[in-house]
C-alpha positions as a printed NumPy array, in Angstrom:
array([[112.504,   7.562,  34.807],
       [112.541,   6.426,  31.285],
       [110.192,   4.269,  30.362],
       [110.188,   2.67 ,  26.652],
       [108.868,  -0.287,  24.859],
       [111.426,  -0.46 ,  22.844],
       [114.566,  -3.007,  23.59 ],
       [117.247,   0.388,  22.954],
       [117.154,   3.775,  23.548],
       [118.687,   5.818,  20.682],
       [121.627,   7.797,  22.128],
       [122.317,   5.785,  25.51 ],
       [123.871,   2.357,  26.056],
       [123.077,  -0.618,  28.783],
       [125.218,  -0.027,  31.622],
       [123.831,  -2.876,  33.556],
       [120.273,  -5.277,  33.057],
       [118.929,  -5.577,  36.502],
       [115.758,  -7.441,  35.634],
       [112.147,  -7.813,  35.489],
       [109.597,  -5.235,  36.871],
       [106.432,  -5.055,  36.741],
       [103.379,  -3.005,  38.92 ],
       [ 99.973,  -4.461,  39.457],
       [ 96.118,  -3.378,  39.585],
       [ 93.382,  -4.866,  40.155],
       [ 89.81 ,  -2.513,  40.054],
       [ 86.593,  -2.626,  39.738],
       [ 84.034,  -0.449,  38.816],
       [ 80.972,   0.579,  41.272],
       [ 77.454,  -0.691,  40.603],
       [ 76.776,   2.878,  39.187],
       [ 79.009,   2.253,  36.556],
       [ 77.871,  -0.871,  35.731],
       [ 74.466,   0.35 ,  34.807],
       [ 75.505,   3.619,  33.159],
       [ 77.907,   1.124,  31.028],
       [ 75.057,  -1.689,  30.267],
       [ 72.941,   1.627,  29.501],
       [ 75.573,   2.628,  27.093],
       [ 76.15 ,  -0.579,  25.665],
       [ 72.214,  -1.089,  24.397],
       [ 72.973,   1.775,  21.881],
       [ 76.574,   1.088,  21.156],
       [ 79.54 ,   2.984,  20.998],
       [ 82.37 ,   3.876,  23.347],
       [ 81.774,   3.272,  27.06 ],
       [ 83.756,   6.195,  28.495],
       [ 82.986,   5.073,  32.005],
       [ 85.09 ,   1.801,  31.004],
       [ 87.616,   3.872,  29.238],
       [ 87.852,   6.213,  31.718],
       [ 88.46 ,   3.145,  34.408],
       [ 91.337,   1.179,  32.293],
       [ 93.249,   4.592,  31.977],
       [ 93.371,   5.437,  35.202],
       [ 94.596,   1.536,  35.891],
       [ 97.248,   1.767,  33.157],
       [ 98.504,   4.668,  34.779],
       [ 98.496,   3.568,  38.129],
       [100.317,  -0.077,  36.599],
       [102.809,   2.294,  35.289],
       [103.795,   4.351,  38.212],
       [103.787,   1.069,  40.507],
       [106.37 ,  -0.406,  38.143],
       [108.636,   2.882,  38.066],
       [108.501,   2.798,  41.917],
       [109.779,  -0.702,  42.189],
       [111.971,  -0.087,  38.987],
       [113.648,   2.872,  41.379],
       [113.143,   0.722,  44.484],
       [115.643,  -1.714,  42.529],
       [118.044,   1.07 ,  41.486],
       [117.509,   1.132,  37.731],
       [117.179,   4.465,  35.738],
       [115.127,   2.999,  32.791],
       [112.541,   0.567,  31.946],
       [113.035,  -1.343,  28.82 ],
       [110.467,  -3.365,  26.542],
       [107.695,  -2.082,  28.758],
       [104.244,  -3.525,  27.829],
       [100.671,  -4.146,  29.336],
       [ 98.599,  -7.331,  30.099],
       [ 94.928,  -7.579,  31.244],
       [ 92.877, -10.293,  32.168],
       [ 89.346, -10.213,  33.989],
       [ 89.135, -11.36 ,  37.497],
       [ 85.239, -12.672,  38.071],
       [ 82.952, -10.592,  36.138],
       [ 83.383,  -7.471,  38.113],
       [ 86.999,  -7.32 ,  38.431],
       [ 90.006,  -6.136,  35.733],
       [ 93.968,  -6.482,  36.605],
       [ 96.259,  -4.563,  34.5  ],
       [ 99.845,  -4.852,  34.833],
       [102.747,  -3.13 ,  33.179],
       [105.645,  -4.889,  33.369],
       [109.064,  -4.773,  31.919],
       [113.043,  -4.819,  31.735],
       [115.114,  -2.426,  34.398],
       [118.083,  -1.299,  33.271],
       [120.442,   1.305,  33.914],
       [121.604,   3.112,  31.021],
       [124.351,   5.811,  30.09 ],
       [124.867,   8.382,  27.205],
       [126.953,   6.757,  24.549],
       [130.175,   8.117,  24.486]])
């Protein structure tokens, strides 16, 4: 399945717009993450067990949306972006969310 975040695709055309798509997660990280993190964070720099964490969830938000994307017949995902928000302290929902389309080759 494509996926793009772009509105076209060079080389193919919209066959058909089937509609919004989007997959969901919502994770949190175990206490032994949280203190390695807050460890990390006294001395600065990146927290890779944060990092780690969102791209694990971005890819998991991603392959959610393909399967319902697929579910719904479409062959593409169009103008495909990310949101997060925070859910409590503890908590961090990612989605990825976007246009399904079918597209063709241009003839």
């Amino acid at each position: 399945m494509l996926v793009a975040t772009t509105e076209n695709v060079p080389g193919q055309r919209r066959k058909q717009t089937i509609g919004q798509v989007f997959g969901v997660v919502v994770r949190s990280r175990g206490i032994g993450g949280n203190i390695m993190a807050g460890l990390r964070s006294i001395v600065g720099g990146e927290i890779h067990e944060y990092t780690q964490l969102l791209e694990e969830t971005r890819r998991q938000a991603i392959d959610r949306m393909v399967k319902n994307a697929t579910t719904m017949g479409a062959n593409a995902v169009v103008m495909m972006r990310f949101d997060s928000s925070e859910i409590g302290q503890t908590m961090s929902e990612i989605v990825a969310y976007g246009t399904a389309v079918i597209l063709e080759p241009e003839s």
